[in-house]
C-alpha angles and dihedrals in degrees: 000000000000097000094055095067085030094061096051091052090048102036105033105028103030106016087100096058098031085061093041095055098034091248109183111266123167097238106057095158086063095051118113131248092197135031118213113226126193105246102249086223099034118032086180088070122072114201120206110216126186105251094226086061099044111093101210118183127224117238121216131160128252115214141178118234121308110280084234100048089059090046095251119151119256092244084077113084111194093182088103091068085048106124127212119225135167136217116209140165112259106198097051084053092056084050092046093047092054089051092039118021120195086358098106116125130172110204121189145144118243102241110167100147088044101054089036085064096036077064099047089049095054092043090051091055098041091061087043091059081073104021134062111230095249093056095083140025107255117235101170109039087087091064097054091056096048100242094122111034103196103096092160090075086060098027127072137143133209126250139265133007120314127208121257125269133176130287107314136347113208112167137168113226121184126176130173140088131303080268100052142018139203108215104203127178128198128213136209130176132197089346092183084089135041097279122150128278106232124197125200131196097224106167151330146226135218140191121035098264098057104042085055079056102062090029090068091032081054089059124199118358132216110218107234108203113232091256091071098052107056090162083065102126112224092218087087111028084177138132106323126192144153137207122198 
């Protein structure tokens, strides 16, 4: 089930790039030399182009914070204010532009639900690197199966444009009261650029005893100050930590 959405992301959004920057991949004797490229002034002519030479960008999608984290119902699907934008090296497209001017193309296939669900996967399985499945009750695991379709409701990202780290930044954020907590996981790929930080609502816990549970399963927490995490709904200004 899961490689099915994981494939697109990986294939139809991303397979450009991932073959232009030598990203692993399993089948390395399938992967391409050149990359063929639909001439901008003629679409009839397909240019090849070296992969090492072709500065595909990465596209990733831009949201506003997650439906449920600003207390909307889940009738109301946000994806359509979703915004596209692409990471790219500049320095490869200035060298490409001197070899090729004008000849620059993105290609891509739109894949919203896909990449919504990609999300949702990753934060369920980074919660569950410090929690036992039946610790919490699971938001967002619905979503990842397909059987609700408005990720948006569970799926956000912040703002502007982060500074690089490095690889990859996977964390588990929780907020509430000693009777209920939020589980919140944020997501960042390919953090080296300036990709998106993505936040997903993966769970919740109720009753005192066991939200003390997962507190002490969470372990030490690092308070983060209100300035760093601009998807905090302002329904519930309580206690905030993450673990990573």
């Amino acid at each position: 089930m899961t490689k099915r959405f994981e494939q697109k992301v990986a294939r139809d959004l991303w397979g450009d790039a991932r073959t232009a920057y030598n990203a692993p991949t399993r089948r390395k004797r399938e992967r391409r030399s050149h990359i063929a490229v639909a001439d901008p002034d003629d679409r009839s002519r397909v240019l090849s182009i070296p992969a090492t030479e072709y500065p595909a960008g990465f596209v990733f999608y831009q949201m506003g914070k997650a439906g449920l984290l600003q207390g909307l119902p889940e009738q109301l699907d946000l994806s359509a204010a979703w915004r596209l934008v692409v990471v790219s090296d500049d320095k490869r497209r200035a060298e490409y532009h001197e070899r090729h001017p004008g000849k620059l193309a993105l290609q891509f296939r739109h894949v919203p639900d896909a990449f919504g669900r990609l999300l949702c996967k990753i934060a369920y399985c980074q919660v569950l690197t410090a929690l036992d499945p039946g610790d919490f009750r699971p938001i967002c695991l619905p979503f990842i199966t397909g059987a609700r379709t408005n990720l948006s409701f569970v799926v956000g990202s912040s703002e502007g444009k982060p500074e690089p780290e490095n690889g990859y930044s996977l964390s588990t954020m929780a907020f509430g009261s000693g009777s209920k907590l939020m589980l919140i996981a944020q997501v960042r790929l390919y953090a080296n650029t300036s990709a998106p930080t993505y936040h997903v609502v993966v769970g919740d816990v109720s009753g005192r005893y066991d939200v003390g549970r997962v507190v002490e399963k969470l372990g030490p927490q690092d308070e983060i100050p209100p300035t760093s995490r601009p998807w905090f709904p302002d329904i519930l200004p309580l206690p905030f930590w993450t673990s990573r």
